[in-house]
TORZADO-723055 format. One record per residue (C-alpha): x, z, y; residue in one letter. Coordinates in steps of 0.25 Angstrom, whole numbers, always signed. Layout:
REM TORZADO-723055
<<X Z Y> A> ...
//
This chain:
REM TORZADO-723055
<<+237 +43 +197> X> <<+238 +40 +183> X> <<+244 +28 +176> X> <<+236 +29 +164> X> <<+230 +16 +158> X> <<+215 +12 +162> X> <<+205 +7 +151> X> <<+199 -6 +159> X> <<+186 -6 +151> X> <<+176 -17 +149> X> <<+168 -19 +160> X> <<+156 -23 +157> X> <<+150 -35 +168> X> <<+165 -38 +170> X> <<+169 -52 +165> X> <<+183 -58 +164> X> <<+184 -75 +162> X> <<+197 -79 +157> X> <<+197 -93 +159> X> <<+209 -104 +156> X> <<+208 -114 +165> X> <<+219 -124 +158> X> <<+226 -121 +146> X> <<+239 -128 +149> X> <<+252 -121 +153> X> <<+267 -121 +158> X> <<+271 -111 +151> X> <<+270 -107 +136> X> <<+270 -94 +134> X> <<+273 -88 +120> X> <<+261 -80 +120> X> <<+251 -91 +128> X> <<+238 -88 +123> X> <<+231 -101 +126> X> <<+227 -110 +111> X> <<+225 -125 +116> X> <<+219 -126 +103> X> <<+209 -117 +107> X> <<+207 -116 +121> X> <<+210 -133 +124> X> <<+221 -137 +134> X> <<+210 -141 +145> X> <<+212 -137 +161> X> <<+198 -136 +168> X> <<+192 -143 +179> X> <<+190 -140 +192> X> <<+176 -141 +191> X> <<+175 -133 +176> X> <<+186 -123 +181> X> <<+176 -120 +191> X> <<+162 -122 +183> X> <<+169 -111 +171> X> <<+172 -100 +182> X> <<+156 -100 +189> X> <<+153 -100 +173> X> <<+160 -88 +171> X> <<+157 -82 +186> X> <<+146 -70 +186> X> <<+144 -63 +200> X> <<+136 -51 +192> X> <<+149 -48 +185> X> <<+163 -46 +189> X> <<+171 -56 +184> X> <<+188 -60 +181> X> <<+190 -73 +180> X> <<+204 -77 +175> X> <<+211 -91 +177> X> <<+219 -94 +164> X> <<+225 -104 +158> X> <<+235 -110 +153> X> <<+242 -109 +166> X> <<+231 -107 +176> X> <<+238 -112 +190> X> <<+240 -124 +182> X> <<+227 -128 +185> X> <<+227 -135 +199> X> <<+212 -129 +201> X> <<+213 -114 +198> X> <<+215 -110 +213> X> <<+200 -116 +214> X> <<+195 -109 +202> X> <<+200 -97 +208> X> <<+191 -99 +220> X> <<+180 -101 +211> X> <<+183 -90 +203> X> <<+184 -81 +217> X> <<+170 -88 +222> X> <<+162 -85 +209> X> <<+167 -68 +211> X> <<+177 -69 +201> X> <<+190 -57 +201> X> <<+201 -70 +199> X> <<+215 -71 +192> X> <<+223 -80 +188> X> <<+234 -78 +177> X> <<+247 -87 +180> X> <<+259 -89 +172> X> <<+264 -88 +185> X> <<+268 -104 +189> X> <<+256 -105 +198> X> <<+254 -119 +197> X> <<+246 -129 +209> X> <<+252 -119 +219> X> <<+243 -108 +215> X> <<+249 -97 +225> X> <<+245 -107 +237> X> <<+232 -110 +232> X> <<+225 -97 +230> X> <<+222 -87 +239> X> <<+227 -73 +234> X> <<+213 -68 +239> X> <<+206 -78 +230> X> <<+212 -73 +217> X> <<+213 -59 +211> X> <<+224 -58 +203> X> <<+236 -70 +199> X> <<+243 -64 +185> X> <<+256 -69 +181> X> <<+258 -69 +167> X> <<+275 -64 +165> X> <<+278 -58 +151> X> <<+291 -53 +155> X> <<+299 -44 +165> X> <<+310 -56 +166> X> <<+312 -71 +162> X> <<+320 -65 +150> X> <<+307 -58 +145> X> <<+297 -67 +149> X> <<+302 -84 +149> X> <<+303 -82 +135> X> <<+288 -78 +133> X> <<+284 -89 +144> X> <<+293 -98 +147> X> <<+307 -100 +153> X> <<+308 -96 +169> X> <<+293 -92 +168> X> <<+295 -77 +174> X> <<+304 -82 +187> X> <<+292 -92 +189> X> <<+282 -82 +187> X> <<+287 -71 +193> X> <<+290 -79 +207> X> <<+276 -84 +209> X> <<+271 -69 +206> X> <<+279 -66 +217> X> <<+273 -77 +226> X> <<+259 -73 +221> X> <<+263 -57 +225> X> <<+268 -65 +239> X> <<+254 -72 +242> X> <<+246 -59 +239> X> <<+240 -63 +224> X> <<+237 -51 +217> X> <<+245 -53 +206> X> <<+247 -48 +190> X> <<+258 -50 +180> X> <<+252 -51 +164> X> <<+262 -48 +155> X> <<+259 -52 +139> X> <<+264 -40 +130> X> <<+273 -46 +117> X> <<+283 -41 +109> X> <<+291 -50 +117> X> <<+290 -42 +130> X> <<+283 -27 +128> X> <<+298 -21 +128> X> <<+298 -28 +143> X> <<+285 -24 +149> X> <<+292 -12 +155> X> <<+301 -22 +163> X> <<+289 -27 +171> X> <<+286 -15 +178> X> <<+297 -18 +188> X> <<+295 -33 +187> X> <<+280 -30 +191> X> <<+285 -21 +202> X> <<+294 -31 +207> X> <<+282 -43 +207> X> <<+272 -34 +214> X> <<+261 -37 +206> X> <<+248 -31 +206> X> <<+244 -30 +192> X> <<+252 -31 +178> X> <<+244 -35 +166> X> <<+250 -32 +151> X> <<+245 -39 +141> X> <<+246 -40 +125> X> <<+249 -52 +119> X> <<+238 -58 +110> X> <<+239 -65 +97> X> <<+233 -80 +102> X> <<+239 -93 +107> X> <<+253 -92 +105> X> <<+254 -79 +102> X> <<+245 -82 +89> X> <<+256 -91 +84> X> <<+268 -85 +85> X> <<+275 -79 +75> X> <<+270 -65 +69> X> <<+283 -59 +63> X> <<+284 -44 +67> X> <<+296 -49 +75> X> <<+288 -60 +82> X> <<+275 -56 +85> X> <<+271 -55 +100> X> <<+260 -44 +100> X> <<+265 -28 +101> X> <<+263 -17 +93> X> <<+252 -8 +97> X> <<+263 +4 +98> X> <<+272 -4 +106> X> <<+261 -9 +116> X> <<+257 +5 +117> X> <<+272 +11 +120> X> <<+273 +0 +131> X> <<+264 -6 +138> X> <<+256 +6 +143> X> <<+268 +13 +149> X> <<+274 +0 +156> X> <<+259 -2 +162> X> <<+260 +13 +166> X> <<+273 +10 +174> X> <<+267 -4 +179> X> <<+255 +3 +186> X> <<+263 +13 +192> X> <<+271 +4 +201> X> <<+258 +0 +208> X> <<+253 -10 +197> X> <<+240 -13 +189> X> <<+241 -13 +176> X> <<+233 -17 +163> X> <<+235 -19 +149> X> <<+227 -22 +137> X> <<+222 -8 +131> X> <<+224 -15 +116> X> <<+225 -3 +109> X> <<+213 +8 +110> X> <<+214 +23 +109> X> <<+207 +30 +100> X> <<+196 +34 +107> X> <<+193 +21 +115> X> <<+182 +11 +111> X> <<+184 -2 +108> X> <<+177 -13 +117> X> <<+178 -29 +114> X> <<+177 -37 +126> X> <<+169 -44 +119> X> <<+157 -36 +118> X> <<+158 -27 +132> X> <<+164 -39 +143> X> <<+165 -52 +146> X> <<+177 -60 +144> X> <<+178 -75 +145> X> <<+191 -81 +141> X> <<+188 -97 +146> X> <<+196 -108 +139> X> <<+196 -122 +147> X> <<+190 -128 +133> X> <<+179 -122 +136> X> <<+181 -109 +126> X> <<+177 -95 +130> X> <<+181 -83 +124> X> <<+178 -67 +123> X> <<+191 -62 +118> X> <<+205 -68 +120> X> <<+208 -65 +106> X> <<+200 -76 +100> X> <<+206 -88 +110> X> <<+214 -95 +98> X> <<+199 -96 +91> X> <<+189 -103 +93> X> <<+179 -89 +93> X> <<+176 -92 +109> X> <<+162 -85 +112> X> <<+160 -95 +123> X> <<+160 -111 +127> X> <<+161 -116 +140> X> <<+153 -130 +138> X> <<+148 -138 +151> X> <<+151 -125 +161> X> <<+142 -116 +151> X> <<+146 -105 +144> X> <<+140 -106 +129> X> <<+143 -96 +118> X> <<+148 -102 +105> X> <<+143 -99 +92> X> <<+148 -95 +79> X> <<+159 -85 +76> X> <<+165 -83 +87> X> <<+174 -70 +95> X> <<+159 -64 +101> X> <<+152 -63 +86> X> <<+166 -53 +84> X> <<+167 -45 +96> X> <<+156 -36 +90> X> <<+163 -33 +77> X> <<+170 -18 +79> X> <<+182 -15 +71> X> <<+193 -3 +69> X> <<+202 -12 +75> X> <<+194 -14 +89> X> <<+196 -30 +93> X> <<+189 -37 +82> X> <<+195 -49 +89> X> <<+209 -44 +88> X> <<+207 -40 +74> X> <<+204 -54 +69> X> <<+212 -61 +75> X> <<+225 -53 +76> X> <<+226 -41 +66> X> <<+238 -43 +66> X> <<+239 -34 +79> X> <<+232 -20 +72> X> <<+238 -9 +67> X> <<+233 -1 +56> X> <<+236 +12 +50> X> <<+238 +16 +36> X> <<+222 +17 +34> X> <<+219 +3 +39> X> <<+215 +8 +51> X> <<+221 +3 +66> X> <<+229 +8 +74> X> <<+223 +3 +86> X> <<+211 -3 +89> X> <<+213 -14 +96> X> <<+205 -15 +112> X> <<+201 -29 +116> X> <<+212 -36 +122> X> <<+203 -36 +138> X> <<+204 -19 +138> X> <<+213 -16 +146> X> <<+221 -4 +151> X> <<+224 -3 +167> X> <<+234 +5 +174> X> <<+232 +6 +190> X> <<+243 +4 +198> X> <<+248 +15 +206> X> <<+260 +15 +215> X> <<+269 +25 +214> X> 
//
């Protein structure tokens, strides 16, 4: 069987709800995406924990629900939001750090949850501590290994920077080693931290388009076949592909516990939400906001990411780009297939 990459198109009736149950952390990662300026530094409630799920739950439609934060198993309610999640027919994840606050292994019921991801930028502490923090990768690593143990289906995100793409490779045996079932690779994006940090050619966090290209295809390639799902953002489309915004072709819902909702990821350091949650309702919000753009079609593909990172497009000697740039939900898949 082949072990070429997958387009995982739109589909449309399929929703996906990224909600961030708390904002606080243990950590703090160099590229932490969270803005407490912008999405507040609140922890829901049992009872709005559970009131924001149903209002997010459609039966007609098949729906992912992911528990964010912040630290997620810092909240001492999410194993009951993940029965309720499960209850309301919800595909369930959670997305760790991988300290597994509240003795989160022995409360929930590998049957009840999907899929638990651990979020490791590194093939060892050398690599990773730095980006997340000192003894984080022995931590994480260990309770992977207990989570593996107690039959969670379980997946590794890896956030690609310049500070570790030369090092991807590494995790194909690290992987192998874990006994993980899915890998996710995933690009850096230019908010929270990232936003800020310096953006010197030396310093800047995000990869070029060639190097991304040169590496990360090939080390998903050798991930998959060691038995491994793998999927990565698409980021840059060929020639011949057409370009889709999320925005206008699915229905993505990235939930802050202020009560913000947005469409695209790119726009969470402005207050361009297309959505509020007020009194357990889901209102639209007027004005200019990141829907009123999504329809604009450009050279450059993401109109998002042309407003509000240019700085990531290349162009040719024509002023014309390189690359047009895919919405950062397409995504490329690689089945795993033993050897």
């Amino acid at each position: 069987m082949s072990l070429q990459p997958r387009t995982v198109s739109f589909v449309a009736g399929e929703r996906n709800v990224f909600l961030h149950i708390l904002t606080a952390c243990n950590l703090s990662c160099a590229h932490c995406y969270i803005n407490p300026a912008q999405h507040g530094t609140a922890t829901l409630s049992r009872e709005r924990l559970a009131a924001w799920i149903r209002l997010f739950a459609d039966r007609r439609k098949k729906t992912n629900i992911i528990f964010l934060g912040g630290e997620p198993t810092m909240h001492p309610d999410l194993p009951y939001a993940i029965e309720v999640a499960r209850d309301c027919g919800y595909t369930t994840t959670v997305d760790s750090n991988g300290y597994l606050f509240h003795d989160f292994l022995e409360r929930v019921d590998p049957e009840r949850l999907d899929y638990l991801s651990f979020s490791l930028d590194g093939p060892d502490p050398a690599i990773n501590d730095p980006i997340r923090g000192p003894g984080v990768f022995a931590v994480c690593t260990e309770n992977l290994r207990r989570a593996v143990a107690r039959g969670f289906n379980t997946s590794i995100i890896y956030t690609v920077s310049s500070r570790n793409i030369e090092h991807l490779p590494r995790m194909v045996e690290l992987l192998t080693e874990l006994g993980v079932h899915r890998f996710f690779i995933q690009v850096i994006g230019l908010r929270g931290k990232s936003a800020t940090s310096p953006t010197s050619p030396q310093q800047r966090l995000q990869v070029a388009p060639e190097h991304w290209l040169a590496v990360v295809p090939e080390v998903a390639r050798q991930v998959a076949a060691r038995g491994i799902d793998v999927i990565y953002p698409k980021v840059y489309l060929d020639p011949d592909e057409v370009f889709q915004c999320a925005g206008r072709v699915a229905e993505n819902f990235f939930v802050f516990p202020n009560g913000r909702v947005y469409q695209c990821p790119l726009c969470e350091d402005y207050p361009l939400h297309s959505y509020e949650i007020r009194d357990d309702r889901l209102v639209p919000t007027g004005g200019i906001n990141e829907a009123r753009l999504f329809s604009l079609d450009i050279p450059e593909g993401c109109v998002m990411n042309k407003l509000l990172q240019p700085d990531t497009i290349c162009y040719d000697d024509r002023g014309q780009p390189l690359h047009r740039i895919s919405c950062c939900l397409l995504k490329q898949r690689i089945t795993g297939q033993e050897r």
